[in-house]
C-alpha positions as CSV (number, residue, x, y, z in Angstrom):
1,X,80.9,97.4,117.7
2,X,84.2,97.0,119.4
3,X,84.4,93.3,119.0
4,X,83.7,93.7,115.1
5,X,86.8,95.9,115.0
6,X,88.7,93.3,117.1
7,X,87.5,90.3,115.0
8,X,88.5,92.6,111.2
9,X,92.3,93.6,112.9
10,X,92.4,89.7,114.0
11,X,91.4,88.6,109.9
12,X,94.2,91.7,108.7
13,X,96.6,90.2,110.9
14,X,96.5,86.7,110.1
15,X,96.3,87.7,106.2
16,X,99.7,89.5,106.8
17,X,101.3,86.5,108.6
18,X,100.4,84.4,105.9
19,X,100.8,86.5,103.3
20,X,104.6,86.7,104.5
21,X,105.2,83.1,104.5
22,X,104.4,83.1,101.3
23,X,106.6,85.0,99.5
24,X,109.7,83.9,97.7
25,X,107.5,80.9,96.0
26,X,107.3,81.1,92.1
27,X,104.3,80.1,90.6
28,X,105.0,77.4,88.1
29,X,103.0,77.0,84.7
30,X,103.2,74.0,82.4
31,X,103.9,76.4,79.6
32,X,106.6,79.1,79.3
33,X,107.2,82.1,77.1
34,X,108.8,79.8,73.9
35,X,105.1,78.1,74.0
36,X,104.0,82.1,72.6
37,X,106.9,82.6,70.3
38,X,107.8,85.6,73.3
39,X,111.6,86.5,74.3
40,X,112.3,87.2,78.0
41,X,113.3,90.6,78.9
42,X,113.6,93.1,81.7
43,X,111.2,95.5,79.1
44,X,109.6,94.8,76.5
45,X,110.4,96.7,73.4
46,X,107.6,99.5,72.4
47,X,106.3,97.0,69.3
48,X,106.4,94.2,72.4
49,X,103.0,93.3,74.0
50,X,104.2,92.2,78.0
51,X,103.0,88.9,78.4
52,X,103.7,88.1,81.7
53,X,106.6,86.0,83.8
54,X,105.8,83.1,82.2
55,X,109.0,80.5,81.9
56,X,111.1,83.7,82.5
57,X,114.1,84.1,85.0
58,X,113.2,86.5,87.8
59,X,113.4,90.2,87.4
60,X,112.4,89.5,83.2
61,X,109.0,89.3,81.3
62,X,108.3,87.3,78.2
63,X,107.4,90.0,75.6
64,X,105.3,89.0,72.6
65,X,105.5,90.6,69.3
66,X,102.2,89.4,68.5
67,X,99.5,86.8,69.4
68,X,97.7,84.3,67.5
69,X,94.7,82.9,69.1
């Protein structure tokens, strides 16, 4: 029982470590928040569906007035 403890702190750990490396990195998407007719914003208005960092600057959200799929 002890060693199953061991081996699930030894998992936590290593997800923390890498985990930590990994932050700072943007994820990149071939589309941005134009390709949705969206405006980036630090809130969305109330009418403003939130769409998602998506081609915006960080700290902002592109907010969609409305979606056409």
């Amino acid at each position: 029982m002890m060693i199953h403890q061991r081996m699930i702190l030894l998992c936590l750990l290593i997800m923390l470590v890498l985990a930590g490396k990994c932050t700072g990195n943007a994820v990149v998407f071939p589309w941005g928040c134009t390709n949705y007719s969206g405006v980036c914003r630090p809130v969305c208005l109330p009418a403003e569906l939130p769409f998602g960092p998506f081609g915006c600057a960080n700290g902002f959200i592109c907010c969609v007035s409305h979606i056409i799929l």
